[in-house]
C-alpha positions, -999 to +999 in steps of 0.1 A: -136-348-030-143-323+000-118-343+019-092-337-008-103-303-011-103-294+023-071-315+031-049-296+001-069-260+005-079-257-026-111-252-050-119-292-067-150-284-092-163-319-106-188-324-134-200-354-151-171-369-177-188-363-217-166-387-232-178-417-210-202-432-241-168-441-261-155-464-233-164-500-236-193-513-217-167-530-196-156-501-179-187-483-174-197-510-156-167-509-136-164-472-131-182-446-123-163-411-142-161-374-134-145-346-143-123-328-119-105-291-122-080-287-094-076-252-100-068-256-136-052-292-138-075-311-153-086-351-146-103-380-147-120-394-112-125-432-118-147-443-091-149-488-088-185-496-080-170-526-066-137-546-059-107-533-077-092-551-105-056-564-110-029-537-111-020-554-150-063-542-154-058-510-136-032-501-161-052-512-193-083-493-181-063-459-173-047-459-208-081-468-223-092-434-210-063-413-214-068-427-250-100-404-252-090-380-231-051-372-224-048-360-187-043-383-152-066-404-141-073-409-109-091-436-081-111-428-053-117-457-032-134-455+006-106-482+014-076-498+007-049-527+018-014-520+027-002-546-002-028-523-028-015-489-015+022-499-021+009-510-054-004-483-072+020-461-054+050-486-072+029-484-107+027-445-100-013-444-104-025-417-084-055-422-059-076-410-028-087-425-002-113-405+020-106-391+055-065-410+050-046-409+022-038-392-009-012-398-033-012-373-065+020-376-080+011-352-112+004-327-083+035-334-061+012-342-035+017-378-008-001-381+020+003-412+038-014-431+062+009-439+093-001-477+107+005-485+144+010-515+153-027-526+161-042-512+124-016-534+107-033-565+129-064-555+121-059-551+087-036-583+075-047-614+086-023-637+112-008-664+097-027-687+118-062-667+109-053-674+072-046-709+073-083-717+091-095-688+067-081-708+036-086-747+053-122-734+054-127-725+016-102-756+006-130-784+024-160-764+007-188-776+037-209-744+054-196-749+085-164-759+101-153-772+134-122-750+144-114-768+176-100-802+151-086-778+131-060-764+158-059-801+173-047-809+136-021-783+132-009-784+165-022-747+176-033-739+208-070-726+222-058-693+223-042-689+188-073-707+175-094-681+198-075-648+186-080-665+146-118-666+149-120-634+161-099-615+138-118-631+112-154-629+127-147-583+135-134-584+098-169-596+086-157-627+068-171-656+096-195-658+118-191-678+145-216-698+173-211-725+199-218-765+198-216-773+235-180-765+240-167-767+204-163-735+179-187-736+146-173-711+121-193-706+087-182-681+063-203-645+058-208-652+024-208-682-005-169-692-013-161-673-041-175-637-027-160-645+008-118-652-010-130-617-028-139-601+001-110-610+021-085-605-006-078-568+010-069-584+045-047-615+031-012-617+040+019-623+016+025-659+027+066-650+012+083-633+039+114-634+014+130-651-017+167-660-016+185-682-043+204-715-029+223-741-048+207-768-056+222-795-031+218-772-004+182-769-007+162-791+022+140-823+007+107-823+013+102-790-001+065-782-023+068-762-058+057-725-052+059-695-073+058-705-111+069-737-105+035-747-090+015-726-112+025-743-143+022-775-128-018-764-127-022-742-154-010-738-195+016-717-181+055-732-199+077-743-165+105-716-158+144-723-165+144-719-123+124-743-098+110-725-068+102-741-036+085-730-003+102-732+030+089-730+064+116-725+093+145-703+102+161-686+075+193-687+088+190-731+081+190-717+048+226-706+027+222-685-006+224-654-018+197-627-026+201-627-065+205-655-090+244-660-097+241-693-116+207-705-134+227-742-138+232-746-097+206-727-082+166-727-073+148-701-062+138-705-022+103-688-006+110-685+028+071-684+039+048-667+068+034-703+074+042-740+068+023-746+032+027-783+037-005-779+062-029-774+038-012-790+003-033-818-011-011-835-035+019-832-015+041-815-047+031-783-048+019-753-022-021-755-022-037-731-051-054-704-029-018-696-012+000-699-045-027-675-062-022-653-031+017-653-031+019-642-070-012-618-070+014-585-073+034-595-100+023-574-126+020-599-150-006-601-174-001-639-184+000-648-146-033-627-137-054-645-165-043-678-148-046-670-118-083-657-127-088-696-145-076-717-117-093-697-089-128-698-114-120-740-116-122-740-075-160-718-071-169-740-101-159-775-082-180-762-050-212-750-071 
């Protein structure tokens, strides 16, 4: 808070919150909760004591308190991703982030971070980091050779090179040398490593266009909700979506659905998805759960949640 204070020039007094005991035991464990006066607007300081929730949580965990207490809420986090910043600022949640950003709407007050070109690298993975990232956590072992993974997707030395060590000075791999071959091994156990990359994984849809149906390429895997009720309880939607890898100008449609009856929803992607699908029908689950994460959706969150629980539970 002495960033914010210093940052707008004004007087922030905090005090512990005395309504904390009526939240669920949930929340306190999520949370930690203070009491702020910005020179007489009044609020809630929700601190995580570790990785954020979904934005569909977020939003049941604010009204919660504003149920107890009517005035903002607002989350102070040391960090946050590009994808999570335009999140909360879409959903209109205000938040901190110390020594870059602030973003108190019921203050009329946006600071933004501005990215250059390097933070953005350093902050989203490369296509090419992701797909050893996720071929690592899809084959479950400790340790991986990443020289026959670039010699099985056709990569080079030096896009395999610049992959390990994004991912090594990010903290998720570490990395060491077998004679000449590369020996990655992730930083932790597979289901804390996907949750402690999650702020760093790129979008694999670069965009979503809506082609007839006979125009649409064969070959193509089920994305988007296609795939994930293919693998969950989820009812299949009216519209089939597939994911494409190539030039988007191969493709002919139109950016909003004009006929349900002719058309199918196309993801153009960041990366070709057929490279790490199993079953050869639909985009692999770690990808899928990646591409649908900021839907606000409550129904897709709590399947997301079960499918990725089913992949830690098969590697236990």
């Amino acid at each position: 808070m002495e960033y914010l204070a210093k940052t707008l020039g004004i007087d922030i007094y905090l005090e512990n919150w005395n309504k904390d005991a009526s939240l669920p035991y949930y929340l306190s464990d999520r949370y930690e909760f203070r009491k702020a006066d910005f020179q007489g607007v009044d609020c809630i300081v929700m601190t995580p004591k570790g990785e954020l929730d979904t934005l569909t949580a977020i939003k049941k965990h604010i009204d919660i308190v504003n149920a107890i207490e009517p005035v903002p809420a607002l989350l102070e986090l040391n960090s946050i991703s590009s994808w999570r910043r335009k999140s909360l600022i879409g959903a209109r949640i205000p938040f901190i982030v110390t020594g870059s950003q602030i973003y108190l709407p019921f203050l009329g007050v946006v600071l933004t971070e501005q990215f250059t070109e390097n933070d953005v690298v350093k902050e989203t993975l490369m296509p090419s980091s992701q797909l050893l990232f996720f071929s690592y956590l899809i084959q479950g072992e400790r340790e991986m050779y990443s020289n026959g993974f670039a010699k099985r997707l056709g990569f080079s030395d030096m896009q395999i090179s610049r992959s390990v060590k994004q991912l090594t000075t990010l903290g998720l791999m570490n990395m060491k040398k077998d004679g000449v071959r590369i020996v990655i091994s992730g930083a932790k156990p597979h289901n804390s490593l996907y949750e402690l990359a999650k702020p760093h994984l790129l979008d694999p849809v670069r965009k979503r266009i809506y082609v007839d149906y006979e125009e649409v390429p064969g070959g193509l895997l089920l994305s988007g909700l296609s795939a994930l009720s293919k693998v969950s309880m989820l009812n299949s939607p009216e519209t089939n979506t597939y994911a494409f890898y190539g030039k988007l100008s191969d493709l002919r449609g139109t950016n909003k659905l004009i006929d349900q009856s002719t058309q199918v929803e196309v993801e153009v992607w960041q990366y070709n998805p057929l490279l790490l699908s199993s079953n050869h029908e639909t985009v692999d689950t770690l990808s899928l759960c990646t591409s649908m994460r900021n839907l606000d959706d409550e129904r897709i969150d709590k399947a997301i949640d079960e499918l990725l629980a089913q992949i830690w539970e098969n590697e236990e």
